[in-house]
C-alpha positions in Angstrom: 76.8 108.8 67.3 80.3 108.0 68.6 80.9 104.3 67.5 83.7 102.8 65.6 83.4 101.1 62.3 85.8 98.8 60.3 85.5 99.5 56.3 84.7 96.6 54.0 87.7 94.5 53.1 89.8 95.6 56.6 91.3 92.7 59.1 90.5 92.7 62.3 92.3 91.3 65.2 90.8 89.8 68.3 92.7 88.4 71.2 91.3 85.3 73.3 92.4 84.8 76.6 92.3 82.0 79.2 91.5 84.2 81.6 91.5 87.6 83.2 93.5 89.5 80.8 97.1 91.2 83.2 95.8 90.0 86.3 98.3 88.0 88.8 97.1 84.7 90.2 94.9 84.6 93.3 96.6 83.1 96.4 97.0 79.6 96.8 94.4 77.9 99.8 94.4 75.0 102.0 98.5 75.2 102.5 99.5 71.9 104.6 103.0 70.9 105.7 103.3 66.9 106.3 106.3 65.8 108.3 107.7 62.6 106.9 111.1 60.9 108.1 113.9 63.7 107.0 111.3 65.6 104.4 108.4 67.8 104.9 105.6 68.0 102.3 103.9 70.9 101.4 100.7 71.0 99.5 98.1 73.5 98.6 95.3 74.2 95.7 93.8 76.7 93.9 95.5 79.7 92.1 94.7 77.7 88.8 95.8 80.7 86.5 99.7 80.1 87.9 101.9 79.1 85.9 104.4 78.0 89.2 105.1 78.7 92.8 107.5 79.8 94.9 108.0 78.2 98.4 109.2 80.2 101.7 110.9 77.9 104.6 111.8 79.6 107.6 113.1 77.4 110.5 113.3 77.6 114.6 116.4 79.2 114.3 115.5 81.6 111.5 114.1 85.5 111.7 113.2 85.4 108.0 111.5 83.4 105.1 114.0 82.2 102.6 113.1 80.7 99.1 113.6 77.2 99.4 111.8 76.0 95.6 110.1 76.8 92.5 107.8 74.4 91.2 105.0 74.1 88.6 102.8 71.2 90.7 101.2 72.3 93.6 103.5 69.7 95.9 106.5 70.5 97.1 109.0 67.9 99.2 111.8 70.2 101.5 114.6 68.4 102.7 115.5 69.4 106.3 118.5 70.2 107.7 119.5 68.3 111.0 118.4 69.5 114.6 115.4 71.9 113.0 112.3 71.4 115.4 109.7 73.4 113.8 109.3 75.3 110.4 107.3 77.6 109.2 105.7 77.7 105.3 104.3 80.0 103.0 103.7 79.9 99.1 102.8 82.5 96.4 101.5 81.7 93.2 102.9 83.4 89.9 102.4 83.9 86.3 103.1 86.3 83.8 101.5 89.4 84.8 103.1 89.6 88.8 102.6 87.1 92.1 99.8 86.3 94.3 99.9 87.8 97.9 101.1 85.0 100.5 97.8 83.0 101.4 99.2 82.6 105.3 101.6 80.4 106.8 101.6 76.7 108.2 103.8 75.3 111.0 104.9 71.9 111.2 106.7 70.6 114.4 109.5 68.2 113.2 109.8 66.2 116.6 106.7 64.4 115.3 108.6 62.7 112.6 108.4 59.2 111.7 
């Protein structure tokens, strides 16, 4: 019968996890940029197997995303540069085995400031 057997007297190791063993976080949901006086606040949930998240700005002015913070909460305050009108956010969750995929971006238009 093929099984396996531990002899009498032998140690045995057993490893618990927290949760799927190798497996990247799933994406973050509910992404919302807030624009506030000079700041913009982004906040999303889920993705509770990250252990922190990286946050993509990309302005009016910009072709491409650039990393603008890494943080371990799941808020994150950007500081805007002057004259932006509208930016664009996405945020990928990470942990030790590898990074979500991006969940999808938000826009926030910056003339609404107060």
């Amino acid at each position: 019968a093929g099984g396996s057997s531990v002899a009498p007297g032998s140690t045995v190791d057993i490893v618990v996890s927290d949760g799927p063993a190798g497996l990247p976080p799933d994406a973050p949901d509910n992404l919302l940029a807030r624009a506030k006086r000079s700041d913009v606040n982004v906040t999303w949930q889920g993705s509770d197997t990250a252990t922190s998240f990286r946050v993509f700005r990309r302005l009016d002015t910009d072709a491409d995303f650039s990393e603008v913070g890494q943080v371990v909460s799941r808020v994150f305050v950007d500081d805007l540069p002057a004259g932006a009108s509208s930016a664009d956010y996405y945020v990928v969750a990470e942990n030790a085995f590898g990074q979500s995929a991006p969940p999808g971006v938000v826009t926030v238009a910056l003339a609404t400031r107060r």
